[in-house]
C-alpha positions in Angstrom: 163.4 134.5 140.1 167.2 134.5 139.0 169.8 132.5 141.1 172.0 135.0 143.2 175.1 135.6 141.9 178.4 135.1 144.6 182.1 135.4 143.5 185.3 134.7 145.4 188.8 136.3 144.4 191.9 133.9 144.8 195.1 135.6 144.4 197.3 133.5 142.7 201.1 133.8 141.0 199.4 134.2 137.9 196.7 137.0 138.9 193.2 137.1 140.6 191.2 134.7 139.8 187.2 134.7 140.2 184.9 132.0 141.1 181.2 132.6 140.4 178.8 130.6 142.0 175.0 130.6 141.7 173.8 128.7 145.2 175.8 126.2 145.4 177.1 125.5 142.0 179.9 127.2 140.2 179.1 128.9 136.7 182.2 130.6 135.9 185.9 130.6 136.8 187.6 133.4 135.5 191.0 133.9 134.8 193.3 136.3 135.4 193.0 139.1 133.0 189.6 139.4 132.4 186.4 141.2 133.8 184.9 139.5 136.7 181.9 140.1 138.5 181.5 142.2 141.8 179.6 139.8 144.0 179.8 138.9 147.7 181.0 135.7 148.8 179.2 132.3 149.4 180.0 129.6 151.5 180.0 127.3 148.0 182.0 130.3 146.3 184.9 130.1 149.1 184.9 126.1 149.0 185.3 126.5 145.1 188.3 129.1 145.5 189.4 127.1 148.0 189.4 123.5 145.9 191.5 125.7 143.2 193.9 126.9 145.7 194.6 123.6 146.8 195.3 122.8 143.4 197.7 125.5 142.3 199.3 124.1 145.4 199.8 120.8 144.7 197.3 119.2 146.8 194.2 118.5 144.9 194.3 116.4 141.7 190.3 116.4 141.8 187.4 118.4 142.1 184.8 117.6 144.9 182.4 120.7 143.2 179.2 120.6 142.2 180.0 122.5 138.5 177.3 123.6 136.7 176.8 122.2 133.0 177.5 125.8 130.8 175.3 126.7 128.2 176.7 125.9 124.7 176.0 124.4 121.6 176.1 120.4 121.3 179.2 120.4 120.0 180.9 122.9 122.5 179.0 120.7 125.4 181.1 117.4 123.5 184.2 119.3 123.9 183.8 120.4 127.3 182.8 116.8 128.0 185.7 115.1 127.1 188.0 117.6 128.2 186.6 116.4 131.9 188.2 112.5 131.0 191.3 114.0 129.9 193.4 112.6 133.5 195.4 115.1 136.0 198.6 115.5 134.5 197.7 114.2 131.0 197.3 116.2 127.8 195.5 115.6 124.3 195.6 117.4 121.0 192.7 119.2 119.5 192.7 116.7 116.9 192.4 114.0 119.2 189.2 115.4 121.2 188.0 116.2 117.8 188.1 112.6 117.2 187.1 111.3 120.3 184.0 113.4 119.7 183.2 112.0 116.1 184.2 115.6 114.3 188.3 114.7 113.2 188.1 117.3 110.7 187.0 119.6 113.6 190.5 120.7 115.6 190.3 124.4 115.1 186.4 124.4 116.6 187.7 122.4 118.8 190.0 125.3 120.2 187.3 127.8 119.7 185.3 125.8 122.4 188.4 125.4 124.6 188.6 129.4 124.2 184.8 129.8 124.9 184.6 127.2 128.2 183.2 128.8 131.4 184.7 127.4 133.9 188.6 126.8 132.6 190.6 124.6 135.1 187.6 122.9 136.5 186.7 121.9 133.1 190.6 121.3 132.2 190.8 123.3 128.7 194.5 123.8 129.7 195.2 119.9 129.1 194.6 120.7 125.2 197.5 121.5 123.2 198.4 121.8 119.5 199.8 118.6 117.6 202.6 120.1 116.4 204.6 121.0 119.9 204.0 123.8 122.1 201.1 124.8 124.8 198.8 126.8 122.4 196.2 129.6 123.3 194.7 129.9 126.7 192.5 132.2 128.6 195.0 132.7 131.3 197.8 132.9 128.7 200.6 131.2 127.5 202.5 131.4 130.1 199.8 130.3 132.9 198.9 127.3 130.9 202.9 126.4 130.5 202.8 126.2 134.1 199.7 124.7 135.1 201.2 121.8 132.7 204.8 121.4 133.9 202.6 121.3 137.6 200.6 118.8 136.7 204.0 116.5 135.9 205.7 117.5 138.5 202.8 116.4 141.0 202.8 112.9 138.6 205.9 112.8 138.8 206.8 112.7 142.8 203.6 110.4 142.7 205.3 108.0 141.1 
């Protein structure tokens, strides 16, 4: 018998955004912009749009969610993997994940697996950016990943 499906809508600055949990795991986070499921509410869905909240908020570096592991090929699993060490305020290039996943030739796949991850901010696809200056591409758009960035330093920042 298939999971049942929950979602949870967060309205943000940037849009609605949709957490989808199957019990208490989340599966998807989608951004603002796209199609998201019509599901009721879970108690793990709430905590997950809460835990992002928080975070556009300032007040959560980490997650404290039990994320499900997507579906993807090995080397969109690799990707997704060590986008998860890349720190809270931090960034990398695609070239670099492509190295630090033994593909350096591999940048541009590397974005296509960024563009293709499930649960963007949980899984930090936004900490990726091009070598050459600038944000690059992202789900939530340019704009959204601008500012999830310049967030991120800020809250480093006053840290400090």
């Amino acid at each position: 018998m298939p999971a049942v499906t929950n979602a949870s809508v967060l309205s943000t600055r940037f849009g609605e955004i949709t957490v989808v949990t199957q019990g208490n795991r989340v599966v998807r986070v989608v951004l603002p912009g796209h199609d998201a499921p019509l599901a009721a509410p879970s108690d793990a869905s709430e905590r997950a749009a809460t835990h992002i909240a928080q975070y556009l908020s300032r007040s959560r570096t980490q997650w404290n969610l039990d994320i499900a592991v997507p579906a993807g090929t090995p080397f969109q699993l690799a990707v997704w993997r060590a986008l998860t060490a890349i720190p809270f305020g931090e960034t990398r290039t695609y070239g670099q994940i492509a190295e630090a996943i033994g593909h350096p030739r591999a940048a541009r796949a590397v974005g296509t697996a960024c563009a293709l991850n499930p649960v963007p901010l949980l899984v930090p696809c936004h900490r990726v950016v091009p070598a050459g200056g600038g944000v690059g591409n992202y789900a939530g758009g340019t704009a959204m990943k601008a500012a999830l960035l310049g967030m991120e330093r800020e809250v480093i920042a006053h840290a400090s």
